[in-house]
C-alpha positions in Angstrom: 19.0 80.2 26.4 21.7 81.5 24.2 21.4 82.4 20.8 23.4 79.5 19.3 20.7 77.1 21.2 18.2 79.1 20.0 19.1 78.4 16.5 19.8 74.2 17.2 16.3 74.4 18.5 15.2 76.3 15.4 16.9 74.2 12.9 15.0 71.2 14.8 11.8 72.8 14.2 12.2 73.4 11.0 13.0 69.8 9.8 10.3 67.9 12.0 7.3 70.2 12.4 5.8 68.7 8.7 7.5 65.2 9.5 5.9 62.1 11.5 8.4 62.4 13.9 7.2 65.1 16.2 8.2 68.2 16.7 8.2 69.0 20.5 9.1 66.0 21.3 12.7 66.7 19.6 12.7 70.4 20.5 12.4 69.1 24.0 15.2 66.8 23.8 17.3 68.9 22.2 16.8 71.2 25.1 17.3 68.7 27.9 20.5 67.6 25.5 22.1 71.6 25.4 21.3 71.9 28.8 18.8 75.0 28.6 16.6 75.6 31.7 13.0 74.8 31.3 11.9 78.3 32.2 8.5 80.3 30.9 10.4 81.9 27.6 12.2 78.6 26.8 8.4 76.8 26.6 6.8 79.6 24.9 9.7 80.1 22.8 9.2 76.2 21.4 5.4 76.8 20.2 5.8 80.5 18.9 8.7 79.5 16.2 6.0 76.8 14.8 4.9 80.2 13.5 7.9 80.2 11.4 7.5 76.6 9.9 3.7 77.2 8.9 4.4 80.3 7.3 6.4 78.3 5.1 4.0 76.2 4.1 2.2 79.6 2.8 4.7 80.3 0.9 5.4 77.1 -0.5 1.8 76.7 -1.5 1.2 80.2 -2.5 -1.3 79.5 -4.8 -3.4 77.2 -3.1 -4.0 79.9 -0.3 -4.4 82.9 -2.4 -7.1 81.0 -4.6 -10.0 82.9 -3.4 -12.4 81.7 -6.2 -11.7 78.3 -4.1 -13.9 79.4 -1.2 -14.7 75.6 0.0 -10.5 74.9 0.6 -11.3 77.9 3.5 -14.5 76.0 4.6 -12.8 72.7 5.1 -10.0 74.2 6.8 -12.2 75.9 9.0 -14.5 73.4 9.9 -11.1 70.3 10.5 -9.5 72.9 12.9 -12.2 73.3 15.5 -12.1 70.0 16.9 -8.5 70.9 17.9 -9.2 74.3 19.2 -11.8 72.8 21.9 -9.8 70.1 22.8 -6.5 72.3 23.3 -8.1 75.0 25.4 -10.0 72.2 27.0 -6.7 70.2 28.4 -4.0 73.1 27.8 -2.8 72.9 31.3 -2.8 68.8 30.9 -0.9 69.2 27.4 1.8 72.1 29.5 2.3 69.2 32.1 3.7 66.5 29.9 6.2 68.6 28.1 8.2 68.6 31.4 8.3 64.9 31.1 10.6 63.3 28.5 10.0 59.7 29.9 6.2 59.2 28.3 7.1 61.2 25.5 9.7 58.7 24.1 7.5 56.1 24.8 5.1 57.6 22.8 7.4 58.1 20.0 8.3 53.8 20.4 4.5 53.3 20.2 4.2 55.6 17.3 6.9 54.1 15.4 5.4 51.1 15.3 2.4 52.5 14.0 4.2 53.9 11.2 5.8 50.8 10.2 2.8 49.3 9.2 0.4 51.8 8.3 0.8 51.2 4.4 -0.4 48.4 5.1 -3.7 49.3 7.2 -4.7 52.1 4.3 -4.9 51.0 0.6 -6.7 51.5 -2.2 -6.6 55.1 -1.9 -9.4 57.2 -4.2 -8.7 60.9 -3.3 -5.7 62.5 -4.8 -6.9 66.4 -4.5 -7.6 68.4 -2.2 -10.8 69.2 -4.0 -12.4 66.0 -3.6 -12.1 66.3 0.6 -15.5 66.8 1.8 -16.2 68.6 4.6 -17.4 65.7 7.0 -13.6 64.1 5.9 -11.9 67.6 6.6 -13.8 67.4 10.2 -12.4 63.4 10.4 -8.9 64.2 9.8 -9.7 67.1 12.2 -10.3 64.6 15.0 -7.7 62.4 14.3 -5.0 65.4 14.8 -6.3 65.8 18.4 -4.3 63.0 19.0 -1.1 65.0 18.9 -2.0 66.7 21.5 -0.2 64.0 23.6 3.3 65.3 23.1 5.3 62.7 20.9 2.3 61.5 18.9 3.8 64.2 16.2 0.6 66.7 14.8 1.9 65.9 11.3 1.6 61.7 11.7 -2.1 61.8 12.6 -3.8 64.0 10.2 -2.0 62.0 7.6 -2.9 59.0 9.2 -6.2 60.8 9.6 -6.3 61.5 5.7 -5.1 58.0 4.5 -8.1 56.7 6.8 -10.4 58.7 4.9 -9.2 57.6 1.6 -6.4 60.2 0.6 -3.1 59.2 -1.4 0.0 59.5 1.0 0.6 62.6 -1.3 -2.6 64.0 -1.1 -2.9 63.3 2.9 0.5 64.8 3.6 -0.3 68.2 1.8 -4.0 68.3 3.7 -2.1 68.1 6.7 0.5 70.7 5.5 -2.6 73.0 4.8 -4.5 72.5 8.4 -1.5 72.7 10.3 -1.3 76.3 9.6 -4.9 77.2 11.1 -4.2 74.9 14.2 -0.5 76.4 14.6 -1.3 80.1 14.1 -4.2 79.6 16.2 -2.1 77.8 19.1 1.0 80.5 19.1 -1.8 83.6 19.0 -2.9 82.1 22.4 0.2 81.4 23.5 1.7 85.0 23.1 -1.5 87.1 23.5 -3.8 85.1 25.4 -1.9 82.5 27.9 -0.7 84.1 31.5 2.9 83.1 32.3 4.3 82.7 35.7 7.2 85.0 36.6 8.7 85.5 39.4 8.4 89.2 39.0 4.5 88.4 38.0 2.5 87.3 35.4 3.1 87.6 31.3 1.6 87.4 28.2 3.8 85.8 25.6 4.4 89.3 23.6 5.3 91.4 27.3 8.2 88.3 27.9 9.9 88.7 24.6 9.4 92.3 24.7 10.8 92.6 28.1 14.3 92.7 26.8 16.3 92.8 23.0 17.9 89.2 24.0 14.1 87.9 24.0 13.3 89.7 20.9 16.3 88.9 19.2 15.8 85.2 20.3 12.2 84.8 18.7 12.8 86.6 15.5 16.2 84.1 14.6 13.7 81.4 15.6 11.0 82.2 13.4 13.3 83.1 10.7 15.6 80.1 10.6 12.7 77.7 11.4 10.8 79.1 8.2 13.8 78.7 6.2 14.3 74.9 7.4 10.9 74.2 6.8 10.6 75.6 3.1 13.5 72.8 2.7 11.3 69.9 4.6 8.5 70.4 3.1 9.8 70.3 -0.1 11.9 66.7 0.3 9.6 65.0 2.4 6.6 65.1 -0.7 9.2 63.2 -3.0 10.7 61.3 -0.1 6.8 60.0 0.8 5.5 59.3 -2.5 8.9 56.8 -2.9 9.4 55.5 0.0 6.3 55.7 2.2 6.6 55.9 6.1 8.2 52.5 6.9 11.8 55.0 7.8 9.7 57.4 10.0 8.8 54.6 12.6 12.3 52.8 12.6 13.6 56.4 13.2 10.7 57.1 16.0 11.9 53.6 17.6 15.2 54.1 17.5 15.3 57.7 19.1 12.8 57.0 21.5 14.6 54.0 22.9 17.9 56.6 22.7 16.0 58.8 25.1 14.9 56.1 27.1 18.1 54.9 28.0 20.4 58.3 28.5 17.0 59.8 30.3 16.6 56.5 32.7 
């Protein structure tokens, strides 16, 4: 993987991880599209520069994570990530299976779409508008529902929103909950997937940090990723709010539809 991939891949991130569009599934196509080999670095690679997009999401909501005196926002987020952190250790090597195959993951993205078209519809008469009103039982709900993602191509961000709106959140509200969980579930996934998961070298087995240590390409690869996918996503996050609260998710399942039937047909 060059460095100019690297960045394309980055820049991908960046724009779908906080979008109902999925992430992997595009940073997978975009690989498959540059032509970069699907080896051990290249998949770790993909999951560690979500450490970039979440940090953004720190950032962005500063305040809301510094808040200390709000103890209970720490609570909930603890409590809605565990379902995730079972079921991911559970069916890792499942999950790590699926990314090599593009085919069900566009069809997954179809499906999805058509979800999304309609979902307005399926959730109204919202009655929560702050985070402050999320109980802990509807934290752990919207906890469940973003197991779901775990099928590549379901997108993380599209069902614990869906999850939210279920449990009576405004579109607004919803989005930012999922915003605020995603960076529990994605610090905890990249910490296991550079300190904890085994990769298979040729030379021998890896942890994620000994790979991009191994060399200053490697090194130099993961730090433009993080960096460029963190400045992306301070961008996304940002538009998509005001782009949600106008226009709802009706464009997010025509665009799912559309690219997954794209990948469909140049993958057939």
């Amino acid at each position: 993987m060059s460095l100019l991939q690297a960045i394309i891949i980055a820049i991908i991130e960046g724009l779908t991880e906080f979008l109902p569009v999925s992430s992997t599934a595009h940073m997978i196509f975009t690989s498959t599209f540059l032509g970069v080999e699907k080896d051990e670095f290249v998949k770790m690679f993909q999951v560690s520069i979500q450490f970039g997009a979440i940090l953004a999401v720190v950032v962005f909501y500063w305040k809301k994570f510094f808040d200390f005196k709000n103890f209970s926002f720490y609570i909930k987020l603890a409590c809605a990530v565990i379902p995730a952190l079972v079921l991911g250790y559970l069916f890792d090597d499942m999950i790590e299976s699926v990314l090599e195959k593009p085919i069900p993951i566009a069809i997954v993205m179809v499906l999805g779409g058509v979800v999304l078209i309609f979902i307005d519809k399926f959730f109204q008469n919202p009655s929560i508008e702050d985070e402050k009103n999320i109980t802990i039982p509807k934290a752990v709900t919207i906890g469940f529902w973003q197991c779901l993602a775990m099928m590549p191509g379901v997108s993380r961000s599209a069902a614990s929103i869906i999850g939210g709106m279920q449990q009576k959140l405004t579109r607004k509200a919803a989005a930012e909950f999922s915003f605020f969980l995603a960076v529990p579930t994605m610090l905890a996934v990249t910490a296991y997937y550079i300190f904890l998961k085994h990769w298979h070298l040729a030379s021998g087995d890896q942890k994620g940090y000994e790979m991009i240590l191994s060399s200053k390409e490697n090194m130099t690869l993961f730090l433009t990723g993080n960096l460029v996918a963190f400045i992306v996503a301070l961008i996304a996050i940002k538009s998509f709010i005001g782009f949600l609260n106008k226009h709802g998710f009706k464009i997010f399942g025509w665009y799912r539809i559309i690219m997954g039937l794209l990948i469909l047909f140049f993958l057939r």
